[in-house]
Structures are given as structure tokens and as C-alpha cells.
N, C-alpha and C positions, 0 to 999 in steps of 0.2 A: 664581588671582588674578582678581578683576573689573572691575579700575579701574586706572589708569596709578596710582601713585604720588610720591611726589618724591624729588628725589636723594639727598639723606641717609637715607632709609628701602633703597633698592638698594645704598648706601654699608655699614647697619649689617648688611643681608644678603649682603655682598662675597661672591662666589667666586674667591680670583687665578687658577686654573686657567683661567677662560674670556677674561682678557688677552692670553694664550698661543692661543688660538684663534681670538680676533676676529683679531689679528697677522696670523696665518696663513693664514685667510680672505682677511685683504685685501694678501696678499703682501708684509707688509711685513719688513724685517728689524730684529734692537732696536734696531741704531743709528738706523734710518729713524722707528721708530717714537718713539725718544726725543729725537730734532731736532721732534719734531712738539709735544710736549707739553714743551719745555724741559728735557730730564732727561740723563740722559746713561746711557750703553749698563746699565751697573754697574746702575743705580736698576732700570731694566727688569725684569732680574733678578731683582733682587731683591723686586720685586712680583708678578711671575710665578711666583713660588717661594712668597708670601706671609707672607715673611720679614719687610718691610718693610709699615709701614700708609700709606693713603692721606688727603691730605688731601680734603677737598672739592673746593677748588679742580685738584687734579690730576684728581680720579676725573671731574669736568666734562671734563675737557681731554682724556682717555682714549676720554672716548665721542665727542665730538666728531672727534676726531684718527682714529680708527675708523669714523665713520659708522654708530654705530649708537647705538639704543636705551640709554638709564640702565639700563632691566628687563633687559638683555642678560645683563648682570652678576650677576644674582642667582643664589643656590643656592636660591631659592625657586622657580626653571624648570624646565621639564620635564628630564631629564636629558640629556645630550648620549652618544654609545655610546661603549663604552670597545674601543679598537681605537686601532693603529698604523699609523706609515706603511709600517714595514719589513715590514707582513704582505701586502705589495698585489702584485699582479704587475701591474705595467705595462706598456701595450705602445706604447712610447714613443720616441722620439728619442733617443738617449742624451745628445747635447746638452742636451736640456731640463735649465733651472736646478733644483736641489732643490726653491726656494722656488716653484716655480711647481708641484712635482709635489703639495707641502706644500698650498697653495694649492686646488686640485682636492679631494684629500681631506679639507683641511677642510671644502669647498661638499658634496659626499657625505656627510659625517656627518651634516652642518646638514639635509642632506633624509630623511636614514635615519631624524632625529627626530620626523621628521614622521608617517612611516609607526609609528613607535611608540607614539605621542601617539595617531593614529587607532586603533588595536590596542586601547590600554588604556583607547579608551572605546567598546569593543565589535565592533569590523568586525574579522569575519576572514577573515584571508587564506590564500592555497591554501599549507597544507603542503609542507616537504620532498617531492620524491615523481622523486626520482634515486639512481643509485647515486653513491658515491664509493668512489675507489680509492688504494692508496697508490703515488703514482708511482714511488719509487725502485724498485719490483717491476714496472712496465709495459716489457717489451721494447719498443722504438720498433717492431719489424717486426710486433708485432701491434695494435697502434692500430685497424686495420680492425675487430678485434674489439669489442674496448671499444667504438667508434663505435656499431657494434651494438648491441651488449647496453644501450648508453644510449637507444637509439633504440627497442631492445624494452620495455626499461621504463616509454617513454611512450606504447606503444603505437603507435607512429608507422608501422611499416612500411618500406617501403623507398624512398616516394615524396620528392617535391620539399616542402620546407616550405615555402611561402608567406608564412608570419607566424613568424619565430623570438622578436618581442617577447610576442608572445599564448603561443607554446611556452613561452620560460623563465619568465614569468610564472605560467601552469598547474602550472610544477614548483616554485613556493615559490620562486622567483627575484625578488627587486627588483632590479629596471631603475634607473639614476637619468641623467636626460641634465644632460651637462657643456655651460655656455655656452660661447658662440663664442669665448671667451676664451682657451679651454683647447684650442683647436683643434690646437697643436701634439701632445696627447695622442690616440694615438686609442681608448683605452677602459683599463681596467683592471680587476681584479678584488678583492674581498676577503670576509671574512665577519666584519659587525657583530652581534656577541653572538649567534655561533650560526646567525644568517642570513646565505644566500649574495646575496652583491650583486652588480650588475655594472654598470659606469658607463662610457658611450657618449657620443663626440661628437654632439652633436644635429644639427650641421652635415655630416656625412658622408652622402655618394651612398647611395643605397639599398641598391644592391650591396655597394660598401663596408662597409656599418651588418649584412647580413646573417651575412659572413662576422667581422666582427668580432662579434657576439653568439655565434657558434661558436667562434671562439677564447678567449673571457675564459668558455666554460661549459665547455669543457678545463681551463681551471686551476682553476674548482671543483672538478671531479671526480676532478681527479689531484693537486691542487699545492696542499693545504690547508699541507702541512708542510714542502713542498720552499722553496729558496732563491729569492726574487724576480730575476726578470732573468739567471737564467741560461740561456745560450745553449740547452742542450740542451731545456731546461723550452719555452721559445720553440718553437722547432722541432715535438718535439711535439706542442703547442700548434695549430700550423700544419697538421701531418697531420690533429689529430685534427678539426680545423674541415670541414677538405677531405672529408675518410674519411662527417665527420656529417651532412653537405650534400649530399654525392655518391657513396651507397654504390657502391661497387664493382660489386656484379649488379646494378643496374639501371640505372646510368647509360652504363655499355658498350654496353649495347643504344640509347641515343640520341644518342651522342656520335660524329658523324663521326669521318673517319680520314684528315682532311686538311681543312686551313683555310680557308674562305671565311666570309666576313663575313658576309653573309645568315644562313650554318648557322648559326654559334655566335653569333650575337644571336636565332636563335631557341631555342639553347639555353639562354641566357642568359634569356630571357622565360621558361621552362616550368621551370626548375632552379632560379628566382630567388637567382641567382649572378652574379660580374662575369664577362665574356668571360676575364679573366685568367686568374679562379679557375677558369674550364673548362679552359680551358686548358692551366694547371700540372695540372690534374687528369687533362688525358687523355693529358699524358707522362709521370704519374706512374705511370699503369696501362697504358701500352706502346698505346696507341691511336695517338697520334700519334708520331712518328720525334723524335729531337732534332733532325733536320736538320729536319721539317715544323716542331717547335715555334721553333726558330730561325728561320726564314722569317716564321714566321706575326706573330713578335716586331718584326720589321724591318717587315714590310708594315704592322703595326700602327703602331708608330713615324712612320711618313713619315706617314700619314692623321692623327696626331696625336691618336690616340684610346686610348694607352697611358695616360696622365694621366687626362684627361678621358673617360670614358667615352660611347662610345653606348646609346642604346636603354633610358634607366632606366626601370626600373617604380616606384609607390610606394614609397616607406620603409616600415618596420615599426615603427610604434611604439607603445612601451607604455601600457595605458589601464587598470592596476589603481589609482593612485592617483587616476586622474578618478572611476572607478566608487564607492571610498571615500569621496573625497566628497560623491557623491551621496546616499549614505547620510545623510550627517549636518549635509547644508547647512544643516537645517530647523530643523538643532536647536543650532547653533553658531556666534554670531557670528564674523566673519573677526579683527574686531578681539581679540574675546577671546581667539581662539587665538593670533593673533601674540603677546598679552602673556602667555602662556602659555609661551610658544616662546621669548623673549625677542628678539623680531623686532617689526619696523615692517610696522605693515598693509600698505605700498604695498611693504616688503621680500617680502614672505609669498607678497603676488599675484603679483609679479615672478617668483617661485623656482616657482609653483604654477601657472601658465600657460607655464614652461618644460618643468615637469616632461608636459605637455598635459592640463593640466586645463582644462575647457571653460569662458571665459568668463564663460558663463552660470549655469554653478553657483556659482562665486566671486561674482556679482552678487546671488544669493539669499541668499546668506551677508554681503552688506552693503549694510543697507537703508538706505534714504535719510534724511539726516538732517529732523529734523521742523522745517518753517519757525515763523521767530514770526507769532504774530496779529499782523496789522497792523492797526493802530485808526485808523477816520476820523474825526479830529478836528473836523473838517467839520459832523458830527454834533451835536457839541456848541457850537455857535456861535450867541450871539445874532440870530436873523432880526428887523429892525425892519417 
């Protein structure tokens, strides 16, 4: 599509499926959403199901009531990925409401489209290039291996990763960062139509943000089929982050064998890992005593730097969907793609300087609107 069109034209190309996903996008639930537009829970329903047809005046009050776009609506949009929520593994609060986990992965798909829409007008992205495993076959006591063998496959070695957003990237991973909304989430995993994704607080510590891009790239590689949120899966999860971060032979050789803060913030800078994760790590492998990790835990607690960390290094974050851009700023207005996308230009820039797109390439992609001639009238004026 090249032009906004009007609402009876987005009205005769309805899609009710994308009702059910604005909703959900913006957390709302049908009763909430049917106080908003005069309707009552039932009517939702049954629009959502596209059971029931819309008048005008409702499909007005839909988009309004939503915040978004008429084009929203259309089956004329780029497609949206066909994926669930029950596929996700989350690594989450268990308090967290449904509608809020709902929420999250709707804003995920809406960006996962983005990357698809870029795809099918030409930019490619880095292939698959990891193993997968079938977890119900992985002993937990060998984790260390797997950790390996994923790490041989990317040719990594045994050293510290510096950049794990630039790694899962390189292996045909999309990244997507969750706004500060979604802060209660701290990442999750999935795979839309075949591709492995992995969606990260934007707001978490660098530390933090490393060790979780190691844990949600475990449940790619193990927990394609296994059950979401189950404890054991979790756990795993956990080892296999630590095991991928902190191989075994070569982190022993730098990992003291007793806690001083100086040490392990400088292992912490060289391993770019939190003091935590060193931590767990080096009573995981008999380095440290329970009694030194117990001390170490206390001492840490009183300084008040269990929570809040010291000594962050940069975050790692992802720059394949800025570089995609780059590609095709020149040849794509921003506007177009939003009504393409069935998003508002200032929605698009919003999600797309979230995602860290520069700016600047987003500015190229939308040129200034052209002024009118101004005529001096002046000009034309009897002089006596």
C-alpha cells in the first residue's frame, strides 16, 4: 500500500484476528476493552472470532479505543508470525499477570514483523548456525558438555564472550528488547516460523543482560518441545548459561579460591559476568567452600551490592536490525513501511529506536515535508 486510505476501505478489508492482538498488545482484557468502545464482554467475542460484523461507527471506536492506526486492521498488512504464547519459555516472576506476559509477546511478534518485512525485500540475515538438542535426552550432569560442543560450533573457544548480543546474532538469533514496561519479565524465549528469537529486558545491568542472553540461548538449543516454565527446564537453563559463560578449564585457572571484592570485580570485568554469576560458578566447581560462598554472600549483602551491582561494564546490544536498515533507508520511506506494517510512523520510530536503531538512519528514511511557496503579494501592488 502507498497512501493511508479511509476507514471504510480498512473496514471492507477487516481482519477480526488483529482485534485479538491490538487487545493484547495493549494489555487490555475484553471486558476492559468493551467499557471502552460501549460493547459488552460477549460482542468482543464475537468480533474477535469474526463471527459478528462491524459497523463503522464501532470499527472507528476500535481503533481509537486501541491507539492505533484504521491500516492496523487490514488483511491487506504485512502478515503478523503465526506462534503462541504456550510456546515461550519465560523467565519470569511467577506472579506476573497472564495479560502482561500476553502483552510482551504481542510487542515481540509486532517487532519479529519487522524483521520479516525487511527479509522479503531482500536483506539477509545470518543463518541458523547452532546445534539443537532434544532436552528430555540431556542428563543435567552433563550440561558442561553440550555448553561445549555449542561453543565449538561457533567456534568460540574457551575464552570470555564480551559481546553475547553480536554472538547470538552471528548464529541466526533475533534479539528483540522489551520496554521498560515489561521490566517485571526478564527475557524469554521462542521460535517465530522457524526462527529462533530471544527477547531481553532493555533496562537490565549489563551483567545481568549477559547471563540472560545465555540462559533464553539454552532453551533454544534444548527446550524447542519441552514444557514452558518447568522447574527442571529452568535449572538447566541456569547451568547451561553458567557452564556457556564460564567453561570449566579455563575459568579455574582465573577464578580465585577465596572472596575479595577487588578479585572478583576483576573477574567480573575479564569474564564479563556479574560477581554473582562468578560466584555461583566457582562453588559450582568446588573453587570456592560453601562456607567461603556463604561469607562471601553476607559480606556482599552488608555493602549492599547483592542487588545493585558494582563495577558494570557496557551492555551488549543487538545491532542486526540497525544494520538492516541501513541497507534500505535509501530506498524506503519510514511512512510507507509503517502503512505497510499497519503501524503509525511515530509508532514504527518509537519500537525502532527501541529496538537501537540509529536515529539517524530512521531520519533518512523521513524526509522533510516540502514547504509551500510563499507569494509576495507585495509584488503585486499598485506603486503611485
Amino acid at each position: 500500500m502507498s497512501a493511508e486510505k479511509s476507514p471504510h476501505f480498512y473496514l471492507q478489508n477487516f481482519d477480526p484476528s488483529r482485534i485479538k492482538f491490538a487487545r493484547e498488545l495493549h494489555g487490555l482484557t475484553k471486558k476492559e476493552l468493551a467499557e471502552k468502545i460501549g460493547k459488552t464482554p460477549s460482542a468482543v467475542t464475537q468480533y474477535e472470532a469474526g463471527k459478528s460484523g462491524l459497523s463503522l461507527e464501532t470499527f472507528v471506536a476500535l481503533a481509537h479505543a486501541l491507539s492505533v492506526p484504521f491500516s492496523f486492521f487490514s488483511k491487506l498488512n504485512y502478515p503478523l508470525p503465526a506462534a503462541s504464547l504456550g510456546e515461550c519459555h519465560f523467565r519470569a516472576n511467577r506472579r506476573v499477570p497472564q495479560m502482561e506476559r500476553l502483552r510482551a509477546f504481542s510487542f515481540a511478534a509486532q517487532v519479529f514483523s519487522i524483521f520479516s518485512y525487511l527479509a522479503d525485500r531482500g536483506v539477509h540475515f545470518p543463518e541458523i548456525a547452532f546445534p539443537t538438542f532434544d532436552g528430555s535426552q540431556v542428563p543435567e550432569r552433563e550440561i558442561e558438555k553440550y555448553a561445549v560442543a555449542v561453543r565449538s560450533a561457533a567456534n568460540l573457544g574457551l575464552g570470555p564472550i564480551p559481546n553475547m548480543a553480536g554472538l547470538l546474532e552471528s548464529l541466526g538469533v533475533r534479539i528483540i528488547l522489551l520496554p521498560a514496561r515489561e521490566a517485571k519479565l526478564d527475557g524469554f524465549a521462542t521460535w517465530f516460523e522457524g526462527t529462533p528469537c530471544v527477547m531481553i529486558d532493555s533496562n537490565s545491568a549489563a551483567s545481568r543482560m549477559q547471563f540472560d542472553y545465555a540462559h533464553e540461548l539454552a532453551h533454544l538449543v534444548f527446550d524447542e518441545e519441552s514444557t514452558p516454565e518447568d522447574p527442571l527446564v529452568e535449572r538447566r537453563a541456569n547451568r547451561f548459561a553458567s557452564a556457556f559463560l564460564m567453561p570449566a578449564a579455563s575459568f579455574r585457572a582465573d577464578c580465585p579460591p577465596y572472596y575479595r571484592q577487588a578479585l572478583f570485580a576483576s573477574v567480573k570485568k575479564y569474564w564479563h559476568v556479574s560477581i554473582a554469576a562468578a560466584l555461583y560458578r566457582a562453588r559450582e566447581l568446588g573453587i570456592l567452600s560453601e562456607k567461603s560462598y556463604k561469607s562471601a554472600q553476607i559480606l556482599r549483602s552488608r555493602a549492599g551490592t547483592r542487588i545493585q551491582e558494582e563495577e558494570e561494564f557496557q551492555p551488549s546490544m543487538p545491532s542486526l536490525l540497525d544494520q538492516a536498515m541501513r541497507l534500505i533507508c535509501h530506498d524506503v520511506r519510514l511512512d510507507e513501511m509503517a502503512l505497510d506494517l499497519g503501524m503509525s510512523q511515530h509508532r514504527l520510530r518509537e519500537i525502532l529506536e527501541l529496538q537501537n536503531v540509529s536515529p539517524d538512519v530512521l531520519d533518512v528514511m523521513t524526509p522533510p515535508m516540502k514547504k509551500s511557496r510563499i507569494i509576495d503579494f507585495s509584488v503585486y501592488r499598485n506603486v503611485d
